[in-house]
C-alpha positions as CSV (number, residue, x, y, z in Angstrom):
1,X,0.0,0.0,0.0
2,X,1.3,3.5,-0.8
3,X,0.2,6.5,1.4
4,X,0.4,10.3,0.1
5,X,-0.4,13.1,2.6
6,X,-1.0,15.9,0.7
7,X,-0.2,18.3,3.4
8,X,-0.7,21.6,1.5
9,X,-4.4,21.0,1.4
10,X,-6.5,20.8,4.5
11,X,-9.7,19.0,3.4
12,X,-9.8,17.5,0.0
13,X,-12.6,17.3,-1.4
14,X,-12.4,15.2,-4.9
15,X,-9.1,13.6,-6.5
16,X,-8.1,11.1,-9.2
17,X,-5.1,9.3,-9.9
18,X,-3.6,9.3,-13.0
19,X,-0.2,7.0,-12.6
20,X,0.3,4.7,-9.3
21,X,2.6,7.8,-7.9
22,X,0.3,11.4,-9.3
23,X,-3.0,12.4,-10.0
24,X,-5.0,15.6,-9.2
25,X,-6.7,16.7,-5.9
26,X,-9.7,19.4,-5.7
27,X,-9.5,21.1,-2.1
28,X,-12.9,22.3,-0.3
29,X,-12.8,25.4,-2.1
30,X,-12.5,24.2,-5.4
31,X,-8.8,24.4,-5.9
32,X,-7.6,22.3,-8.2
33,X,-3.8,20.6,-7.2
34,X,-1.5,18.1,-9.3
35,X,0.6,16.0,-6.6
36,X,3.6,14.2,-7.6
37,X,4.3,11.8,-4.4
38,X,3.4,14.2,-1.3
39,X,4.8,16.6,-3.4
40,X,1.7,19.4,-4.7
41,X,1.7,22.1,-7.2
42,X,-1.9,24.5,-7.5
43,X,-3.5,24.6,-10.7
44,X,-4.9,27.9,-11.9
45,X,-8.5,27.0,-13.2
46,X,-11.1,30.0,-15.0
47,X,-11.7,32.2,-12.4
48,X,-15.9,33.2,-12.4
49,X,-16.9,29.7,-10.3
50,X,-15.8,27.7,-8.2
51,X,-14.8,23.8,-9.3
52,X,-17.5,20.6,-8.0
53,X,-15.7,17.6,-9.6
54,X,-12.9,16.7,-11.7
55,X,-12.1,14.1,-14.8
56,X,-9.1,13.3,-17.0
57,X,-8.9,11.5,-19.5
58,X,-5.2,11.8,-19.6
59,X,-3.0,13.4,-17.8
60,X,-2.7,16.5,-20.2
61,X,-6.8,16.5,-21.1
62,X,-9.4,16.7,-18.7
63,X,-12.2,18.9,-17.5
64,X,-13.7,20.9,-14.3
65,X,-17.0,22.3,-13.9
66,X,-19.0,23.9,-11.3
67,X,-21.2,26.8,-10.2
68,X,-21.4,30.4,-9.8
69,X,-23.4,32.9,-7.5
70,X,-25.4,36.1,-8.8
71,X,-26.8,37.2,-5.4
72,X,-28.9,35.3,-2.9
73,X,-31.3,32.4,-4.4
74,X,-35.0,33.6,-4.7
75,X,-36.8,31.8,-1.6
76,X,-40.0,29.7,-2.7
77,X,-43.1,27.9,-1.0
78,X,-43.2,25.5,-3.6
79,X,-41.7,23.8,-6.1
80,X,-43.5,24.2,-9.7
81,X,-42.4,23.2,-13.1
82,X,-43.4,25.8,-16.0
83,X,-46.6,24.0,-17.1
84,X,-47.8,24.1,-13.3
85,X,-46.4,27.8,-12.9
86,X,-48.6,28.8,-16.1
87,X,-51.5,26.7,-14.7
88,X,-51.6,28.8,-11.9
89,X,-51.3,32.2,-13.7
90,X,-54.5,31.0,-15.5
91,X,-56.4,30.2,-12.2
92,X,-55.4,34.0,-11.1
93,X,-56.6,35.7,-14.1
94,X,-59.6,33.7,-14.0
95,X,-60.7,34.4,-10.8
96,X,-59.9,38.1,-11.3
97,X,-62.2,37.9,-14.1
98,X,-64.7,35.9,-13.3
99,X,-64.8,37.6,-9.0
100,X,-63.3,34.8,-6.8
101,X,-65.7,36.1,-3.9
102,X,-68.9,34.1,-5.5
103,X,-69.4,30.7,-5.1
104,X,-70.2,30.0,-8.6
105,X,-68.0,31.5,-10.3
106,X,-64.8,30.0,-8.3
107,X,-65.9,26.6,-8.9
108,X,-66.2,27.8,-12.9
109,X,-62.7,29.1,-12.1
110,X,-61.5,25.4,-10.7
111,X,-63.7,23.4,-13.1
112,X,-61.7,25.5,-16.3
113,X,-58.4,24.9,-14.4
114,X,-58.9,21.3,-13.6
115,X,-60.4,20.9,-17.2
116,X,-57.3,22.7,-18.4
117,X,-54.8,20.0,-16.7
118,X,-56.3,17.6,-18.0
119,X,-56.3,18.7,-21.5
120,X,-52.6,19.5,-21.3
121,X,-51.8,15.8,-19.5
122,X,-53.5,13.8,-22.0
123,X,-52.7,15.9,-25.0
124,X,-50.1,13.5,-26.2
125,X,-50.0,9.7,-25.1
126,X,-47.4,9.0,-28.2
127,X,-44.6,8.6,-25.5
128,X,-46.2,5.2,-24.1
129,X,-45.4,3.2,-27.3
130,X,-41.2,4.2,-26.0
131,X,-41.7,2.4,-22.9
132,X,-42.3,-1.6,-22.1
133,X,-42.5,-2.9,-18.7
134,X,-40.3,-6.5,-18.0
135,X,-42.8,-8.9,-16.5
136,X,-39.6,-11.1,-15.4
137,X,-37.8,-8.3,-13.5
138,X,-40.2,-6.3,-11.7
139,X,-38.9,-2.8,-11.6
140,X,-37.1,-2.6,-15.2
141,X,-38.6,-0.9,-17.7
142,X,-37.1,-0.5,-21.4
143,X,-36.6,2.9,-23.0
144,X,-36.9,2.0,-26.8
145,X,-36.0,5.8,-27.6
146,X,-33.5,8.4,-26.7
147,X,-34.1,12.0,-26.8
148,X,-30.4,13.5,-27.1
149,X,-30.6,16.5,-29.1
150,X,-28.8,19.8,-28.8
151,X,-30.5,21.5,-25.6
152,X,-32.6,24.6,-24.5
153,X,-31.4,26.7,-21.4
154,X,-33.0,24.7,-18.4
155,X,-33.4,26.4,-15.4
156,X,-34.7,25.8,-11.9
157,X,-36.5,29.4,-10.9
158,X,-35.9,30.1,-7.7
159,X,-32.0,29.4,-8.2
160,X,-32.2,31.3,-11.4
161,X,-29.8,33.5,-11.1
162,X,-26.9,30.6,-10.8
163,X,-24.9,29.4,-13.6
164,X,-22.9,26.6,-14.6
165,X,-19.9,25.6,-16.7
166,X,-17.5,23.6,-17.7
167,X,-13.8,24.2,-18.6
168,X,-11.4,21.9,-21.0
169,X,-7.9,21.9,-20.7
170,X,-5.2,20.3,-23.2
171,X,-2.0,21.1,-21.8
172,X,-1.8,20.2,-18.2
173,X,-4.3,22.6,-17.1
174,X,-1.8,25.5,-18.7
175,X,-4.7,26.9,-20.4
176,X,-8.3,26.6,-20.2
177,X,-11.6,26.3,-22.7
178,X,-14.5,27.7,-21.0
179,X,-18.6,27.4,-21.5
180,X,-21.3,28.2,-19.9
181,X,-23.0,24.9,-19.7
182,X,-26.8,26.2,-20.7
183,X,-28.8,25.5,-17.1
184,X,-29.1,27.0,-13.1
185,X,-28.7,23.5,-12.0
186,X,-26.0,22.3,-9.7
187,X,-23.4,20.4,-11.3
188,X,-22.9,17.1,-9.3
189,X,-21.2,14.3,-11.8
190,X,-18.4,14.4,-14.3
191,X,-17.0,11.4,-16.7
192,X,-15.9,11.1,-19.9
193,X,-16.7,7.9,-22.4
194,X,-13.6,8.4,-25.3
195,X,-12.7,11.9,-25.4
196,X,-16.1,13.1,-24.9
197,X,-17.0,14.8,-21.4
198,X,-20.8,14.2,-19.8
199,X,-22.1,16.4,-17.0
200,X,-24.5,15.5,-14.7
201,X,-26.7,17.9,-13.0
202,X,-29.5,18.5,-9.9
203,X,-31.9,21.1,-9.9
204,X,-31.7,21.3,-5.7
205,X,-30.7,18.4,-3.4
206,X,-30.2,20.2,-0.2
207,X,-32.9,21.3,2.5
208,X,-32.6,25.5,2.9
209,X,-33.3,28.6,1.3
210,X,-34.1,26.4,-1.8
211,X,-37.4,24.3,-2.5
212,X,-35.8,20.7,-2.7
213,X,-36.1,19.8,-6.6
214,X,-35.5,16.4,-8.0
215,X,-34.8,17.4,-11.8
216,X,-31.5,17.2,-13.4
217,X,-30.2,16.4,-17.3
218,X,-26.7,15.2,-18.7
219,X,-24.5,17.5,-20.6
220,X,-22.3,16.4,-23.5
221,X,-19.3,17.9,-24.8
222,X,-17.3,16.3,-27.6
223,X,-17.7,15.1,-30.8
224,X,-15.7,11.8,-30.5
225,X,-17.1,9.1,-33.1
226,X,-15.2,6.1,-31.4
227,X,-18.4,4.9,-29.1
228,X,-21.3,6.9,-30.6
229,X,-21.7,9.1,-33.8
230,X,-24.7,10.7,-32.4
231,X,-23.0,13.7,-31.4
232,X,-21.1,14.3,-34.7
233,X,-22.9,18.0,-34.4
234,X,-22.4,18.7,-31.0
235,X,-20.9,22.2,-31.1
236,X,-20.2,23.3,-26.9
237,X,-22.0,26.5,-27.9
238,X,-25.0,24.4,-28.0
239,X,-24.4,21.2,-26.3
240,X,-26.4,18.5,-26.3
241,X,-28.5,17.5,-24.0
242,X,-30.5,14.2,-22.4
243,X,-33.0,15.3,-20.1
244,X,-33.3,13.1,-17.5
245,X,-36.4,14.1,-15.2
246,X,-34.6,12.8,-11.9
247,X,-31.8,14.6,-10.2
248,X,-28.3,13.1,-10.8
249,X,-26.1,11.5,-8.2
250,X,-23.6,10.1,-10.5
251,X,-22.1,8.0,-13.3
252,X,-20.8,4.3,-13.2
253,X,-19.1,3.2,-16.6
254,X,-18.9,-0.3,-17.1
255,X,-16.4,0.1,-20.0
256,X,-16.4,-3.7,-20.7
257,X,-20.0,-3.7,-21.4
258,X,-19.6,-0.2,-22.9
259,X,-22.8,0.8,-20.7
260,X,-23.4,4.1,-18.8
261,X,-24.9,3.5,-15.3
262,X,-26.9,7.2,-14.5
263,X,-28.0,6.7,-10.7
264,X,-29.9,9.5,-8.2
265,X,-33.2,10.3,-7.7
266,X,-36.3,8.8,-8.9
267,X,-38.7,10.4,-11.8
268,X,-39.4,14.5,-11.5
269,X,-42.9,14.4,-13.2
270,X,-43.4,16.6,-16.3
271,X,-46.3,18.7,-18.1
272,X,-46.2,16.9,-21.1
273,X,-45.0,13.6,-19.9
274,X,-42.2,11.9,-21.2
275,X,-41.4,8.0,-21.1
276,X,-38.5,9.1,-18.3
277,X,-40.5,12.0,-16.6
278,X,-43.7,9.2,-16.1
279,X,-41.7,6.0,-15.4
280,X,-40.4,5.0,-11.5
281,X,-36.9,4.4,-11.5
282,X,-33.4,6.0,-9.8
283,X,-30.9,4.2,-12.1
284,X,-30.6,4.3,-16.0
285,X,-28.7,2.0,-17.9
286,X,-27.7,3.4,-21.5
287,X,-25.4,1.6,-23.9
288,X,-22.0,4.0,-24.9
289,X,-23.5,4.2,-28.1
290,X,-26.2,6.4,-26.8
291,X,-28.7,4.4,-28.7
292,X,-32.1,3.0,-27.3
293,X,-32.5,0.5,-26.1
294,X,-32.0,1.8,-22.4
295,X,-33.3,0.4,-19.1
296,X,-35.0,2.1,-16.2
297,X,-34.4,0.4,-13.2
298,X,-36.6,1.3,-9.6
299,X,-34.8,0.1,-6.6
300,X,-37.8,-0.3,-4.0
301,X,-39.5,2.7,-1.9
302,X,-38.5,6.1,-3.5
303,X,-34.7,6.2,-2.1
304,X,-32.2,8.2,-3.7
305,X,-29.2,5.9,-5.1
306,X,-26.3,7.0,-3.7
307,X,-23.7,4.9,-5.1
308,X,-24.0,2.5,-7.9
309,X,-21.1,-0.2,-9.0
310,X,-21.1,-3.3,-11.4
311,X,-19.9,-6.7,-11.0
312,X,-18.2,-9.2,-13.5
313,X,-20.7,-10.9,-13.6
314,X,-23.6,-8.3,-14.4
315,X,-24.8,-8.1,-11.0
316,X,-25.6,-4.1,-9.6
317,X,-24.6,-2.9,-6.1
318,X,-25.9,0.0,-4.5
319,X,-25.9,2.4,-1.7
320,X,-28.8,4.4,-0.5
321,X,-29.3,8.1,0.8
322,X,-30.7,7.6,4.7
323,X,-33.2,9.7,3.9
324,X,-36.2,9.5,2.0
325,X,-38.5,12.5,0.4
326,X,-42.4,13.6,1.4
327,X,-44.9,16.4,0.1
328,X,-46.9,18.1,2.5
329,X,-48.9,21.8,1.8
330,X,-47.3,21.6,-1.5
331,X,-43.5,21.5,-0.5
332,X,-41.0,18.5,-0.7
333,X,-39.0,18.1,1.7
334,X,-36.6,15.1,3.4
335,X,-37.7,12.7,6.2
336,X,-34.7,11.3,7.8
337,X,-34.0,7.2,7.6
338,X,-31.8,5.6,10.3
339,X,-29.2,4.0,8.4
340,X,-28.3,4.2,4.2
341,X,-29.6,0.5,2.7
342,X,-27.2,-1.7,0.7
343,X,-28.9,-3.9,-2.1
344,X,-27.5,-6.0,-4.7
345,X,-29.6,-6.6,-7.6
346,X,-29.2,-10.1,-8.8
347,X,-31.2,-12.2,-11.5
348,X,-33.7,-8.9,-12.0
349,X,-34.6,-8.8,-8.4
350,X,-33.0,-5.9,-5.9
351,X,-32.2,-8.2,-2.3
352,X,-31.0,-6.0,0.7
353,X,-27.6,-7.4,2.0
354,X,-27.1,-7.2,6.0
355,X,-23.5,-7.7,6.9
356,X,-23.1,-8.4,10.7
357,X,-21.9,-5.8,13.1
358,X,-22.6,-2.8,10.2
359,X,-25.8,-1.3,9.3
360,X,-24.8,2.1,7.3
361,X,-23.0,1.9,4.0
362,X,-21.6,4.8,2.3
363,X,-19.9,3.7,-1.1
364,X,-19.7,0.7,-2.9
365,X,-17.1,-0.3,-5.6
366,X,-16.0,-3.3,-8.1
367,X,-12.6,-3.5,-9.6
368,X,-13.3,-3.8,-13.0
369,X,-12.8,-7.6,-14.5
370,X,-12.0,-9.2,-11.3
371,X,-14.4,-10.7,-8.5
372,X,-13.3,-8.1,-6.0
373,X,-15.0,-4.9,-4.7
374,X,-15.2,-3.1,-1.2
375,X,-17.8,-1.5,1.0
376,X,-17.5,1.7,2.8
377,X,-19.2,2.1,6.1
378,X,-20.7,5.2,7.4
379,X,-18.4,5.1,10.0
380,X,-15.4,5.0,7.9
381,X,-14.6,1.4,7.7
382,X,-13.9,-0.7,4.7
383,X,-14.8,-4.2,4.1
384,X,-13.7,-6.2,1.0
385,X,-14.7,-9.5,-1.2
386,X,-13.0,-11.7,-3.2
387,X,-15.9,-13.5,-4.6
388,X,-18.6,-10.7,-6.5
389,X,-19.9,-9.7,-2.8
390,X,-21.0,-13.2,-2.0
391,X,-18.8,-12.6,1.1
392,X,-17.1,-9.6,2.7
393,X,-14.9,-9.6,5.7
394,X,-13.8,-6.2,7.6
395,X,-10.0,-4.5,6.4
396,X,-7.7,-2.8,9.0
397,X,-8.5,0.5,7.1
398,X,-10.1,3.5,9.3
399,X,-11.2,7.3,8.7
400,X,-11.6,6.5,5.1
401,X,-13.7,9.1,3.3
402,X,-13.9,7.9,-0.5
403,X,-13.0,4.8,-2.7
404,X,-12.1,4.9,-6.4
405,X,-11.4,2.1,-8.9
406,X,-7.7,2.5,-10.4
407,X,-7.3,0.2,-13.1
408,X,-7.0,-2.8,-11.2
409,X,-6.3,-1.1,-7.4
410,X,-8.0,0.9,-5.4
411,X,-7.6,4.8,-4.3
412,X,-8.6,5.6,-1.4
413,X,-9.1,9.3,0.5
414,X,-8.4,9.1,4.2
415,X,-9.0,11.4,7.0
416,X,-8.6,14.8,5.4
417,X,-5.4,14.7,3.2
418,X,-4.1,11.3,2.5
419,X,-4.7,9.4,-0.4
420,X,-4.1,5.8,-0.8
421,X,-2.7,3.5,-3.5
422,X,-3.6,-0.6,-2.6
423,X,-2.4,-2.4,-4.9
């Protein structure tokens, strides 16, 4: 095992290792570092917003993105998509029309508004022929299209005033290529398949100021034909985009299978409806190509996915959030769960796996091609297996924050500034 303690960094918060002796480290302030050994040298990234997560390719190309902050975020009471916003104009200037004081006309008022949703809800059904529920594996549905196309600015309103981007270096991080990625949404995932970049994004996954919002797309940059021509016109003026309808926690890339694992939060209804926006389901499982067939996968109860890894074998492992989402007077908001669930999905049915003496897993992971993968506790253990999670048994490894897949090892992040190489 090799140990780095990055010691000019106090608290890092995302890294990736590049050979078995450098990689890169992003502090809590989104400062981006390259450390050789212990040694570490800062990075200058775009100045304008500060850096979520990190990805490259090599060691020379790669990409950050992350958020900036015009002002405060507008405060709301509830959390309403345009259709529902315009909806609700309509009622107003109904009832100012019609005098919402008299009994009659208020229920004309709600009768034309109810009428209305209706009309809007059921004004296209076409989407229903791209969906087909799996009678074997309850749960899994099959998405027979995809709707990647270049995208329009999506933004949440009451964070409107936030932007987003993403910035592609070529040199080491010497210079920079920035965008404005087209949305208000949080950036919260970064990977690459060949040399093109995805983004994830959330609309709002924290309690506070904000409405909690479950809504979040993927973000392509590239035009890279080796895995998919489908974005032979992506142009990062106007980059592509596949709306999701769920928030994003993260990616998973089986690159054996050459399959994209999407995981977070399950389905953010939509006015229309869309296969995605109308089908349950907190994981999406969409071949490199970017081509249909996908599959919509619904672990039980309406848990957010928290981690997600694949076995040799084709067998999914996931972590849960411990907490678990409710709407009351028209607001969603979080409802605290005791421990975060581990579940292994296995022959098209998701099993929950109780390990003695732990109850609260963190992060799972799978060394890709092998039969091994490890567990991280809530508590900052780690426990491995040698045999696709039939089995784990406890490792003399403590305080550990993060576990990453390096080719064939495992990196992990310990404490607040030491990185880990097992080899």
């Amino acid at each position: 095992m090799k140990t780095f303690t990055l010691a000019a960094l106090h608290h890092i918060r995302d890294f990736q290792f590049l050979t078995d002796s450098s990689g890169l480290a992003l502090d809590g302030d989104g400062q981006l570092y390259q450390f050789v050994g212990s040694h570490t040298t800062r990075i200058a990234t775009p100045l304008g917003f500060t850096v979520s997560h990190l990805h490259f390719i090599t060691p020379e190309y790669g990409a950050v993105v992350g958020n900036a902050f015009d002002g405060q975020p507008t405060p709301a009471q509830g959390s309403l998509g345009g259709w529902s916003i315009g909806l609700t104009l309509l009622v107003l200037l109904l009832s100012q029309h019609y005098n919402l004081f008299k009994t009659k006309s208020l229920a004309l008022t709600l009768g034309l508004a109810s009428l209305l949703g209706v009309v809007l809800a059921s004004c296209s059904t076409a989407w229903q022929a791209y969906r087909q529920a799996n009678s074997a594996a309850p749960g899994t549905t099959r998405i027979t299209r995809t709707r990647l196309g270049p995208g329009n600015y999506h933004y949440y309103l009451p964070n409107r005033k936030q932007t987003a981007f993403i910035a592609i270096t070529r040199d080491h991080g010497q210079t920079w290529e920035t965008h404005q990625i087209p949305t208000s949404f949080y950036t919260t995932a970064l990977t690459a398949i060949g040399q093109n970049f995805l983004v994830g994004t959330h609309a709002n996954a924290e309690e506070g100021r904000l409405v909690l919002h479950g809504d979040g797309d993927i973000w392509f940059y590239g035009t890279d034909p080796t895995f998919t021509s489908a974005l032979a016109h992506n142009t990062p003026q106007h980059p592509y985009r596949l709306s999701m309808s769920r928030g994003i926690n993260g990616f998973t890339y089986a690159a054996a299978d050459s399959l994209l694992l999407v995981f977070g939060t399950d389905r953010m209804p939509t006015l229309p409806a869309t296969e995605l926006s109308a089908t349950a389901g907190n994981i999406y499982a969409l071949p490199a190509s970017l081509r249909p067939p996908g599959l919509l996968l619904d672990t039980p109860d309406t848990v957010a996915v928290h981690s997600l890894a694949r076995t040799r074998a084709g067998d999914l492992w996931a972590t849960l959030e411990n907490r678990k989402p409710r709407v009351a007077h028209g607001r969603l908001f979080y409802v605290p769960l005791p421990a975060k669930a581990l579940l292994r999905l296995r022959q098209g049915r998701w099993q929950t796996v109780p390990i003695p003496g732990f109850r609260s897993f963190e992060q799972v992971v799978f060394l890709p091609g092998t039969a091994t993968g490890y567990l991280l506790t809530a508590t900052g253990k780690t426990l491995a297996t040698h045999d696709d999670g039939d089995t784990w048994q406890p490792r003399d490894l403590n305080g550990i924050r993060q576990l990453r897949p390096f080719g064939r090892s495992l990196a992990l992040l310990q404490h607040d500034n030491q990185l880990l190489l097992l080899n």
